[in-house]
MDTraj code that builds the backbone (N, CA, C; nanometers):
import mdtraj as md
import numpy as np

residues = "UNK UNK UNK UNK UNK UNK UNK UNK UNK UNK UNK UNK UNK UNK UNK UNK UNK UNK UNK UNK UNK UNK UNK UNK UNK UNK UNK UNK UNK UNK UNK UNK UNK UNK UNK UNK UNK UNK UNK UNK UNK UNK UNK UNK UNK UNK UNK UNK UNK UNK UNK UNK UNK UNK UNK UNK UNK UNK UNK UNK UNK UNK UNK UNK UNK UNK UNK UNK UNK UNK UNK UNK UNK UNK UNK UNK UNK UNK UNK UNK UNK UNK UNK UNK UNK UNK UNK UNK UNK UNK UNK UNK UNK UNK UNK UNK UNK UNK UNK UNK UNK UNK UNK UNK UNK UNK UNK UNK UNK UNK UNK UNK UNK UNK UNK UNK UNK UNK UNK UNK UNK UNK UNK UNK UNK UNK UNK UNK UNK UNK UNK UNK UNK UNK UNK UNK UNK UNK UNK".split()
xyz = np.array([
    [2.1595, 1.1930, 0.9524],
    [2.2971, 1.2347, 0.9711],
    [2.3025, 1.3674, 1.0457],
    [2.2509, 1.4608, 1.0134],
    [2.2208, 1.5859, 1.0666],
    [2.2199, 1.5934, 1.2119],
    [2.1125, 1.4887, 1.2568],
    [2.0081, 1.5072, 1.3997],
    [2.1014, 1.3820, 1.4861],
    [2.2125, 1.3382, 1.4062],
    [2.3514, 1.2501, 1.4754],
    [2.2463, 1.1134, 1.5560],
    [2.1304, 1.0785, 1.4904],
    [2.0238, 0.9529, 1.5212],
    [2.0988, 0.8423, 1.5038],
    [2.1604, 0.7347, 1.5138],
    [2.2239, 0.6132, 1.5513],
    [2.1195, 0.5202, 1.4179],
    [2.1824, 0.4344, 1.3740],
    [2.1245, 0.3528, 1.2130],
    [2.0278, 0.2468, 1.2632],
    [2.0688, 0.2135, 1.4052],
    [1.9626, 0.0968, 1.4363],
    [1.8704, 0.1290, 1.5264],
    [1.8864, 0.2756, 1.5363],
    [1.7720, 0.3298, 1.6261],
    [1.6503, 0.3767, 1.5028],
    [1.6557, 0.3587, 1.3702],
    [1.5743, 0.3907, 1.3028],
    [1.5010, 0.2242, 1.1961],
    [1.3686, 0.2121, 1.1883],
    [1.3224, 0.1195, 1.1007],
    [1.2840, 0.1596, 0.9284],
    [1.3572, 0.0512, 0.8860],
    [1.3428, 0.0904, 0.7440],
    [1.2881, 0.0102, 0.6796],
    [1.1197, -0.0368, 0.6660],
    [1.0730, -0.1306, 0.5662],
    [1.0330, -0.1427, 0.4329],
    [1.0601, -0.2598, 0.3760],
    [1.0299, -0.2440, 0.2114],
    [0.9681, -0.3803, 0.2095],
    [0.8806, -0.3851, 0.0572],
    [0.8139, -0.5040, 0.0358],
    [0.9220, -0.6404, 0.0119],
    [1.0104, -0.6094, -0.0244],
    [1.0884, -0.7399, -0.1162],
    [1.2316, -0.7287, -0.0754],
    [1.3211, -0.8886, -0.0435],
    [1.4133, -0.8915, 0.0031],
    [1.5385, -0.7546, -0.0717],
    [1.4926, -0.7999, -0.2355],
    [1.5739, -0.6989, -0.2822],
    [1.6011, -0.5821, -0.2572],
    [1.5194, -0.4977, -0.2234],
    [1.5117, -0.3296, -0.1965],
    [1.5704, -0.3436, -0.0677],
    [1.5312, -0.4136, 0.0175],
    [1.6270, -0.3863, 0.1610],
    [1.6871, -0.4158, 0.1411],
    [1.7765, -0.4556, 0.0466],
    [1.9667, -0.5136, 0.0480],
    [1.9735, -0.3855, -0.0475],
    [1.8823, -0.3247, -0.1812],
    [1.9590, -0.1812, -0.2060],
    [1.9382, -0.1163, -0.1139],
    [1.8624, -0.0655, -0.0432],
    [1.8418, 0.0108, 0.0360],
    [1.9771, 0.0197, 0.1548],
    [1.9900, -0.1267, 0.2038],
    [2.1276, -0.0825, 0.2859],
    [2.2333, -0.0791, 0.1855],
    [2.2887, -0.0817, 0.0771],
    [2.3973, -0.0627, 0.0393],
    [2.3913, 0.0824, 0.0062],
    [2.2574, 0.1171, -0.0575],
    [2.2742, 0.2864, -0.0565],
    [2.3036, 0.3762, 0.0876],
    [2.2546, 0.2962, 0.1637],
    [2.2892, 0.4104, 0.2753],
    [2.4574, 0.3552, 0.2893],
    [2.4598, 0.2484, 0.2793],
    [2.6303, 0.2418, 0.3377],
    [2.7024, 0.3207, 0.2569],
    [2.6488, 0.3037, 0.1295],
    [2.7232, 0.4346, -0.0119],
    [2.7352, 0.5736, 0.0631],
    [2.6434, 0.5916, 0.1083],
    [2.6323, 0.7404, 0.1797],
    [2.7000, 0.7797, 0.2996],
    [2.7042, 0.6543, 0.3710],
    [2.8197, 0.7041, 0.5275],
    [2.9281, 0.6979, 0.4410],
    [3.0103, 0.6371, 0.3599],
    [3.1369, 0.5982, 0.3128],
    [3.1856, 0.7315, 0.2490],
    [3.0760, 0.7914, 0.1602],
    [3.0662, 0.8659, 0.0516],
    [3.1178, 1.0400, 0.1616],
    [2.9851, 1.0329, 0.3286],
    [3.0181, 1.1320, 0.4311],
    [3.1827, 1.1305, 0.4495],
    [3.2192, 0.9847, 0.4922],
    [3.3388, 0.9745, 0.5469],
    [3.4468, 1.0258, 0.5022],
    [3.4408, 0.9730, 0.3943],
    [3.5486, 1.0441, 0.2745],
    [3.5710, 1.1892, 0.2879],
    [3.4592, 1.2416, 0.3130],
    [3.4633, 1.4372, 0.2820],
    [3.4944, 1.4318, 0.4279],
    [3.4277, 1.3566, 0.5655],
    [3.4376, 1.4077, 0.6817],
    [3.5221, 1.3066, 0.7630],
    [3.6315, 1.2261, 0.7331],
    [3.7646, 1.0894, 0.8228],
    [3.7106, 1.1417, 0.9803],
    [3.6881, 1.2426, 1.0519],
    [3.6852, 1.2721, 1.1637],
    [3.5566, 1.2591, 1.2316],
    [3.4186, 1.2245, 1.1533],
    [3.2859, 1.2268, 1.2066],
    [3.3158, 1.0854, 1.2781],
    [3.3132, 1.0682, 1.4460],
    [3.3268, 0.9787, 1.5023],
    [3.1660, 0.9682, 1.4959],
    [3.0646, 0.9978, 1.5040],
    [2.9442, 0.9573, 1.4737],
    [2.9053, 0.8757, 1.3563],
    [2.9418, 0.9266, 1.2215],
    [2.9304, 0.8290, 1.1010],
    [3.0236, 0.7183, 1.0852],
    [3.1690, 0.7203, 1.2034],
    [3.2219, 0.6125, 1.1942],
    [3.1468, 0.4960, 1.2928],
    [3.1219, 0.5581, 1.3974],
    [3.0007, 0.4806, 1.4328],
    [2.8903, 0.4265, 1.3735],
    [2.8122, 0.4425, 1.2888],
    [2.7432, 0.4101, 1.2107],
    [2.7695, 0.2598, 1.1355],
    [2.9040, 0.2733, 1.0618],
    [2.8853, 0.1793, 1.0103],
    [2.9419, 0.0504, 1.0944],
    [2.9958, 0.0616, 1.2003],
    [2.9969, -0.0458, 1.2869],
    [2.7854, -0.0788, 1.3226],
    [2.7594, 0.0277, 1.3132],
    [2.5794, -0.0034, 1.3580],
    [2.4992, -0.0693, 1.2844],
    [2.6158, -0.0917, 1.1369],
    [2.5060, -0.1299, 1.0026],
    [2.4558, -0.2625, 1.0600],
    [2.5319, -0.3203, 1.0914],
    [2.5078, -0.5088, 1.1461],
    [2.3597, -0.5168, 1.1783],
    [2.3162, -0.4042, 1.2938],
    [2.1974, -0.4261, 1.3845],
    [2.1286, -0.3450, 1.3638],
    [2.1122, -0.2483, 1.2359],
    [2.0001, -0.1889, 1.1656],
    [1.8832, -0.2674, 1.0840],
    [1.8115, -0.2469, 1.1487],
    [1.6338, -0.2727, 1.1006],
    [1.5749, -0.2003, 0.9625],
    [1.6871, -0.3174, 0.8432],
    [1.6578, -0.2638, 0.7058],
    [1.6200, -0.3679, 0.7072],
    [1.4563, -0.3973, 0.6714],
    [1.4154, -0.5602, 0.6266],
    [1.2940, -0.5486, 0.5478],
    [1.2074, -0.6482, 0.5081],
    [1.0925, -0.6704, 0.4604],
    [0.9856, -0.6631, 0.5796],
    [0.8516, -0.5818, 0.5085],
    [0.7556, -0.5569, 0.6308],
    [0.6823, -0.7854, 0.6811],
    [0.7690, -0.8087, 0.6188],
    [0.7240, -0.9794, 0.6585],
    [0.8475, -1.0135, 0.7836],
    [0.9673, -0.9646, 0.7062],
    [1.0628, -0.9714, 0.8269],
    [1.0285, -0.9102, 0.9856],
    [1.0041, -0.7976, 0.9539],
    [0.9828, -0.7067, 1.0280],
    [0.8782, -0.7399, 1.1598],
    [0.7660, -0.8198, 1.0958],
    [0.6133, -0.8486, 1.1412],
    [0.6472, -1.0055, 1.2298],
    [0.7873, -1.0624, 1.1483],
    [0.7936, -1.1971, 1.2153],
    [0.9057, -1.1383, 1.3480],
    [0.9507, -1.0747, 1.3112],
    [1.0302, -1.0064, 1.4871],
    [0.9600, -0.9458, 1.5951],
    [0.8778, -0.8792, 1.5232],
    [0.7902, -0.8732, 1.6293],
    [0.6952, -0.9749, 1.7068],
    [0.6838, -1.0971, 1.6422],
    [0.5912, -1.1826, 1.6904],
    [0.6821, -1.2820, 1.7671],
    [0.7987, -1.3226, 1.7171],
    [0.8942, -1.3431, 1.7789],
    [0.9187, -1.3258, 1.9493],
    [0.9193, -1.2052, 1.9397],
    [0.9431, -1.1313, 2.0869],
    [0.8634, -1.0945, 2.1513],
    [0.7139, -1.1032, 2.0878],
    [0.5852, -1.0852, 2.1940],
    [0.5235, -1.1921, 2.1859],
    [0.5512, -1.3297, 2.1604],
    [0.4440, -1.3891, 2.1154],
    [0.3810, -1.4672, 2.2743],
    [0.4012, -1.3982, 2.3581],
    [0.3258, -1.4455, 2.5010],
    [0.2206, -1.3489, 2.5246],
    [0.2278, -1.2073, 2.4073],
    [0.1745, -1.0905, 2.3980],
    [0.0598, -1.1332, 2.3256],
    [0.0251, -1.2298, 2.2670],
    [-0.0419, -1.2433, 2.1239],
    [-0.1100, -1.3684, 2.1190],
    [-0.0894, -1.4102, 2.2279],
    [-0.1410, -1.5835, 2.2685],
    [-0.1030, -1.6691, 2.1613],
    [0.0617, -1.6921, 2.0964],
    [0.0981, -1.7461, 2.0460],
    [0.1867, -1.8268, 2.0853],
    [0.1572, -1.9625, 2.0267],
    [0.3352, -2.0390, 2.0337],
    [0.4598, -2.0129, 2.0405],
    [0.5017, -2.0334, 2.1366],
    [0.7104, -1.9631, 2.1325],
    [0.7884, -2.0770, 2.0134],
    [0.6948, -2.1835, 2.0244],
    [0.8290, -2.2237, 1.8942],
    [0.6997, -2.2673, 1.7096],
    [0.6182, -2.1564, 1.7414],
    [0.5761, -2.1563, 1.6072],
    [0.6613, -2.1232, 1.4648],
    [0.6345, -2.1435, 1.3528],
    [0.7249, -2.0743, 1.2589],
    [0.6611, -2.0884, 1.1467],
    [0.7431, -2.0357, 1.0480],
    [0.6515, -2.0375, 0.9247],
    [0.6548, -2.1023, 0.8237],
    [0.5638, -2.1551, 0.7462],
    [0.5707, -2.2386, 0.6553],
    [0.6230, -2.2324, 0.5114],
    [0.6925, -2.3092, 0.4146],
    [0.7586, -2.2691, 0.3143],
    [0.6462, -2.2788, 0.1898],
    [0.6921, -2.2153, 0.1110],
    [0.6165, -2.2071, 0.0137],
    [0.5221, -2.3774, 0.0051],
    [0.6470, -2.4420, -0.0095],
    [0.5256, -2.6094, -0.0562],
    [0.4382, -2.6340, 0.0179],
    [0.5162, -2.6401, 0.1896],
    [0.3808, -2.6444, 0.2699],
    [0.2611, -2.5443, 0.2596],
    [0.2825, -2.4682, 0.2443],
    [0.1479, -2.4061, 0.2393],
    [0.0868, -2.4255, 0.0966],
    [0.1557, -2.4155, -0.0437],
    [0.0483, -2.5265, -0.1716],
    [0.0026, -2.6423, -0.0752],
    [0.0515, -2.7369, -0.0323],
    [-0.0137, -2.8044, 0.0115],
    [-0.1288, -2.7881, 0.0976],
    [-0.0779, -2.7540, 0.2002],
    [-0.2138, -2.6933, 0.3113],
    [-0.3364, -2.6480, 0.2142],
    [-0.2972, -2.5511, 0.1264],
    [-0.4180, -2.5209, 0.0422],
    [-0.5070, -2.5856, -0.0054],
    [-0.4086, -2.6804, -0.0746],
    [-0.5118, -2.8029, -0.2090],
    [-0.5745, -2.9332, -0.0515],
    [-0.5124, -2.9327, 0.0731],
    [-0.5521, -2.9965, 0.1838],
    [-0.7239, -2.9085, 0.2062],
    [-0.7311, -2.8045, 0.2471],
    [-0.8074, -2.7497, 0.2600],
    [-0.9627, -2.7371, 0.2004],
    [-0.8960, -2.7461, 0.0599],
    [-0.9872, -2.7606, -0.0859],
    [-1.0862, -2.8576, -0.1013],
    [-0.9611, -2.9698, -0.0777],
    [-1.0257, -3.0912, -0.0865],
    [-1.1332, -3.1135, 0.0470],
    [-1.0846, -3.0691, 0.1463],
    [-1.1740, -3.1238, 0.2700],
    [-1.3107, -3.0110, 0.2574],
    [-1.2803, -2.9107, 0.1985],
    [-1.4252, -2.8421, 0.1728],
    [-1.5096, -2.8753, 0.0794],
    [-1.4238, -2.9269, -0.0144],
    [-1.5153, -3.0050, -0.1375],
    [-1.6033, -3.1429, -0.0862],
    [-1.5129, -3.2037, -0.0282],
    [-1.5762, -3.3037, 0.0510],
    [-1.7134, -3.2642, 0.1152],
    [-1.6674, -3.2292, 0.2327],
    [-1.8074, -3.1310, 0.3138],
    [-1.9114, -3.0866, 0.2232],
    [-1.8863, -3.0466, 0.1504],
    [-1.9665, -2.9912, 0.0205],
    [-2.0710, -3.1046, -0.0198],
    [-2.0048, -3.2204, -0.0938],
    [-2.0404, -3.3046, -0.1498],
    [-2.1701, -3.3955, -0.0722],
    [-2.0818, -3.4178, 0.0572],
    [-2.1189, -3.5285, 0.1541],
    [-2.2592, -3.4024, 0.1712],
    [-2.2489, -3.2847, 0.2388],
    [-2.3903, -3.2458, 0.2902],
    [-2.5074, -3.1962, 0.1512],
    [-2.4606, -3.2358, 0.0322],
    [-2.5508, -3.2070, -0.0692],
    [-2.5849, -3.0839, -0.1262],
    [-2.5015, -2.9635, -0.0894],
    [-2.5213, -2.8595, -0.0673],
    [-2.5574, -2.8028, -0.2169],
    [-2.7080, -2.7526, -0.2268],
    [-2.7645, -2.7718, -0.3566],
    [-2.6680, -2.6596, -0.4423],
    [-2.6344, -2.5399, -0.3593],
    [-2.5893, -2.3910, -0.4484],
    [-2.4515, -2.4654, -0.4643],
    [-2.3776, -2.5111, -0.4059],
    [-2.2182, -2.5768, -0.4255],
    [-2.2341, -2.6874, -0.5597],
    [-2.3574, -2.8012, -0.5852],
    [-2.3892, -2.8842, -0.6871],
    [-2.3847, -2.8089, -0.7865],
    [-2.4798, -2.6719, -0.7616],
    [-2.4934, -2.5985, -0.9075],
    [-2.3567, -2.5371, -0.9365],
    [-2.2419, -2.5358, -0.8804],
    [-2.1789, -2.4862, -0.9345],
    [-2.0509, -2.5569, -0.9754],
    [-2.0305, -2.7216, -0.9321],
    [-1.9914, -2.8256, -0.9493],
    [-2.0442, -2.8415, -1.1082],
    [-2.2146, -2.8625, -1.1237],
    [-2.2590, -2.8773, -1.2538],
    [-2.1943, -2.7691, -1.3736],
    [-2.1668, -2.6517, -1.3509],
    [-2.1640, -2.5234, -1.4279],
    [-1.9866, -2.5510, -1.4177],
    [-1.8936, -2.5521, -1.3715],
    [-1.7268, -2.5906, -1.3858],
    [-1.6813, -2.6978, -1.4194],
    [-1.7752, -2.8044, -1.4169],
    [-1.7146, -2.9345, -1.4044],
    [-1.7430, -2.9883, -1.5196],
    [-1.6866, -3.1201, -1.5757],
    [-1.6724, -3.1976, -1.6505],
    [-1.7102, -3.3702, -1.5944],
    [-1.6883, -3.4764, -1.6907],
    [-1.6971, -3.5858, -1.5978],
    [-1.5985, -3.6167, -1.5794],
    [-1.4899, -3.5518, -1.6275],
    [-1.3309, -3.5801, -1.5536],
    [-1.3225, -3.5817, -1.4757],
    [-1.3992, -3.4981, -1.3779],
    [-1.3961, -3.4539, -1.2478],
    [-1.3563, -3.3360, -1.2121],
    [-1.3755, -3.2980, -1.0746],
    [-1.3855, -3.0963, -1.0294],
    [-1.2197, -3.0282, -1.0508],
    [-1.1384, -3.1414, -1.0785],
    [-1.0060, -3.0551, -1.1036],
    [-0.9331, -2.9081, -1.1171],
    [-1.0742, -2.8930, -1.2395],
    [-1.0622, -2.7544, -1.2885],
    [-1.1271, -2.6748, -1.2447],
    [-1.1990, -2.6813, -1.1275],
    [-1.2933, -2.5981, -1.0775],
    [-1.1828, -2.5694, -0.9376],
    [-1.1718, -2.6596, -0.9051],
    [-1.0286, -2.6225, -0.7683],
    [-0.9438, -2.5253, -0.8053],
    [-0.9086, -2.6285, -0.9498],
    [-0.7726, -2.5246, -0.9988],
    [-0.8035, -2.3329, -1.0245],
    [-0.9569, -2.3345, -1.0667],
    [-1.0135, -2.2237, -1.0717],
    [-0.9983, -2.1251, -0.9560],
    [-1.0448, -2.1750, -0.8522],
    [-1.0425, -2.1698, -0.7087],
    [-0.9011, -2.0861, -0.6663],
    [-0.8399, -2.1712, -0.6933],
    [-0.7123, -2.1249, -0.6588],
    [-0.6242, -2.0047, -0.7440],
    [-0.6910, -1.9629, -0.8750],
    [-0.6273, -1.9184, -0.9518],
    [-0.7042, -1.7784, -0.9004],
    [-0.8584, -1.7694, -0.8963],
    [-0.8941, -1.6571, -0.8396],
    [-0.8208, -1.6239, -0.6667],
    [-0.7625, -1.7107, -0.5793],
    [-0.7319, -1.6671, -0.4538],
    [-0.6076, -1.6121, -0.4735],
    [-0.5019, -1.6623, -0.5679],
    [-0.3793, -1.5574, -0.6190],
    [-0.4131, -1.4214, -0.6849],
    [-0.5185, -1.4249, -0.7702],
    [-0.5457, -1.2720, -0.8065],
    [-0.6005, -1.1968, -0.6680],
    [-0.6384, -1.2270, -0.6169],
    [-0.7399, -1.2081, -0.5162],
    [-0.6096, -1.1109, -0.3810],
    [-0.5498, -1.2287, -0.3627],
    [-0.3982, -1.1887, -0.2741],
    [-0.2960, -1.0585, -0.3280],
])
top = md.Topology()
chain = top.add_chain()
for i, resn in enumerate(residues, 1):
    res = top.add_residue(resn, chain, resSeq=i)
    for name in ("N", "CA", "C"):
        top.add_atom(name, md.element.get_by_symbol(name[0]), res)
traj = md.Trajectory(xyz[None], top)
């Protein structure tokens, strides 16, 4: 406010959708809160016409705009996008399985021993599920 910097000339990232929605309502609290004491700051009335196109988002938001707009920068797909939560459980347990496979099929003695040491004759279920439970702590 001071240095009269424009709202969308500045980036404001946070981890989680939530905090960037407090985060802009606190600042809008604060131009409203200026306005009140100052009706005449044509700069802070400016502002909140600026709220629209201020860069209050998640550093995921943030990371997908940028890739967005360079992605000829980055040797990426222009109409890539991202996957929703299911697809990617899926992709995962896809993944799992085709390494377990590979596994199996090339005999791989240290992967057996550890098939023998998790497993049951139910089958490796719980050793995947293991798998996966350490890659969420892990993340």
């Amino acid at each position: 406010m001071n240095e009269k910097i424009d709202i969308d000339k500045i980036l404001v990232v946070t981890f989680t959708n939530a905090a960037a929605s407090e985060m802009r309502s606190r600042i809008m609290e604060a131009i409203y809160k200026y306005l009140d004491e100052n009706p005449e700051d044509e700069h802070m009335q400016k502002q909140v016409i600026l709220m629209g196109k201020s860069n209050i988002c998640t550093i995921h938001s943030f990371c997908l705009e940028v890739i967005k707009n360079s992605f000829y920068e980055i040797d990426v797909s222009p109409n890539f996008r991202i996957g929703d939560q299911t697809e990617i459980e899926l992709l995962k347990q896809e993944v799992l399985e085709e390494l377990f496979e590979l596994k199996y099929e090339s005999e791989d003695k240290e992967f057996l021993k550890l098939i023998n040491t998790y497993t049951n004759y139910r089958g490796d279920e719980a050793l995947k599920n293991l798998i996966l439970k350490i890659y969420r702590f892990i993340r």
